[in-house]
Phi, psi and omega in degrees: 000137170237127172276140140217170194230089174272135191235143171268126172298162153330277185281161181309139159232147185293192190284354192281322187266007120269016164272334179302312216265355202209035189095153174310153171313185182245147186282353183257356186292153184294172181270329152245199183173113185296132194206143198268171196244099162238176189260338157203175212219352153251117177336131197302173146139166182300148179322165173212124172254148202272089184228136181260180180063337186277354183317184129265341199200164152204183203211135163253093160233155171269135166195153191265136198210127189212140191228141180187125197280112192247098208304111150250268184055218146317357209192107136277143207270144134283149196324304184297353186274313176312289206283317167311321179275343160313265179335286174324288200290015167291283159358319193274355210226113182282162186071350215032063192292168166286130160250139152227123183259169186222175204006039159254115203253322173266140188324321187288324188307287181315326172274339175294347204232350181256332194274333192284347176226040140357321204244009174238165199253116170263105152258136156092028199272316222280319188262347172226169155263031180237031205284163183252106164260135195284180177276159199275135205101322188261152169258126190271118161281001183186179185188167166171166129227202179214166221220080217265231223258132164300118180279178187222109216322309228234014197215023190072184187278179164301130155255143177253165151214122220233154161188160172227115162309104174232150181218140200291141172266126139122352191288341187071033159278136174266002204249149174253146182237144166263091135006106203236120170213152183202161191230091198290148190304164201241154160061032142290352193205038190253045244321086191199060189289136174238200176302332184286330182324306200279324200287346184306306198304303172332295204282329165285339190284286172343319191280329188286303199305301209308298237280316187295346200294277172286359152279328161292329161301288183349287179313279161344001177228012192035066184234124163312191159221132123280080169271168184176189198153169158271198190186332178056025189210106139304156179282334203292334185240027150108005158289134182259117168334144179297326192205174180283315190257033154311134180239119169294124156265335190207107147212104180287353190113330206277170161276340156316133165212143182253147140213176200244121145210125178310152155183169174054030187050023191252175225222168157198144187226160188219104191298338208191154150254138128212198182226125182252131163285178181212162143325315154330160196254016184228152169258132149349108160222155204206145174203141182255155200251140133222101165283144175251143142196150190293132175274348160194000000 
């Protein structure tokens, strides 16, 4: 299995050195963007070409994918509240499907979520606030994240964008699906502008480009994405898909979001919706999948 870990340096480096590394710019994109000087930004391995409609064989499994913001930040929950809200979206999230959780920052936070999923595979907890628990059953083939900005005491934490390369165990599938979450900087769109406001907008536009970048490598090797996250933009206020052949799976109007992008001919349909409350100042969202993905 391959980790890779992009850190961002100390100085800005423009934007430029990550159209290099991950594509044309974006037309929203910000003007500079702190960005690490790497060679990629997805775990190595050979291309999968992208046909969709072409299967010859495929695999149908279920599975449950749930996103869910677990409040710290300025406000931290109590510790009971914390492990109660773990549990729930444990509960809510079928099959022992992926949760990608957010703002988990403070160490008690990280033990509430490592003892309630002991017996599952944790990417990214040590190192973000965004980790991905995988599905029960599945084998991680690459892992990584990326460190898109610094946060600021009166402007939020640092943002990540975290992912895991995964594959269904015992299914006879040759296809991996790639596993994405992320927490976009907050009160960029909220129309309530402080001093903070333009470096907020700045650091979100930015955060989008990093998020189309690396869901296009992804694609471009014919690896699907499932993703998802706060975002902290509604579409009613101007959130945009991530790729052209992006798909909203849970998108209520909220700032939550589940999506989809097809790639390697593999497919997905959405049996359920739901909304879990939490102690959080966030609701749970969970869809349950029937994912295709080729078996040869």
């Amino acid at each position: 299995m391959t980790r890779l870990t992009v850190l961002v340096p100390a100085a800005t480096v423009p934007l430029v050195v990550l159209a290099a590394l991950l594509g044309p710019p974006s037309p929203d994109a910000a003007p500079t963007l702190p960005v690490p000087v790497s060679a990629a930004v997805v775990p190595p391995g050979p291309p999968s070409p992208d046909r969709p409609g072409r299967l010859r064989s495929a695999a149908v499994l279920d599975l449950g994918l749930t996103t869910a913001n677990i409040r710290s930040g300025e406000h931290p929950m109590p510790q009971p509240d914390v492990v109660d809200d773990v549990a729930a979206v444990a509960a809510a999230t079928p099959d022992g499907g992926a949760l990608l959780l957010q703002e988990i920052i403070p160490a008690r936070y990280r033990a509430a979520v490592r003892e309630r999923f002991r017996d599952r595979e944790i990417v990214a907890i040590r190192t973000t606030s965004v980790p991905i628990v995988v599905p029960r059953g599945w084998t991680v083939r690459g892992s990584g994240h990326v460190l898109v900005h610094r946060g600021r005491p009166d402007a939020g934490p640092d943002r990540f964008v975290s992912w895991a390369v995964v594959r269904p165990g015992g299914s006879g599938t040759t296809g991996a699906v790639a596993l994405l979450n992320t927490h976009f900087v907050h009160a960029a769109w909220n129309g309530r502008p402080d001093r903070w406001d333009p470096w907020r907008k700045d650091r979100w536009r930015a955060h989008h480009v990093v998020v189309e970048r690396i869901v296009a490598s992804f694609v471009a090797r014919g690896i699907p994405v499932l993703g998802g996250g706060d975002f902290n933009r509604t579409v009613r206020r101007g959130l945009r898909p991530f790729h052209p052949d992006q798909r909203w799976l849970h998108s209520d109007g909220g700032i939550d979001k589940l999506f989809w992008v097809p790639a390697g001919g593999a497919d997905v349909s959405v049996d359920a919706r739901d909304l879990t409350p939490l102690h959080s100042d966030h609701d749970a969202r969970t869809v349950r999948l029937r994912l295709v993905l080729p078996t040869g």
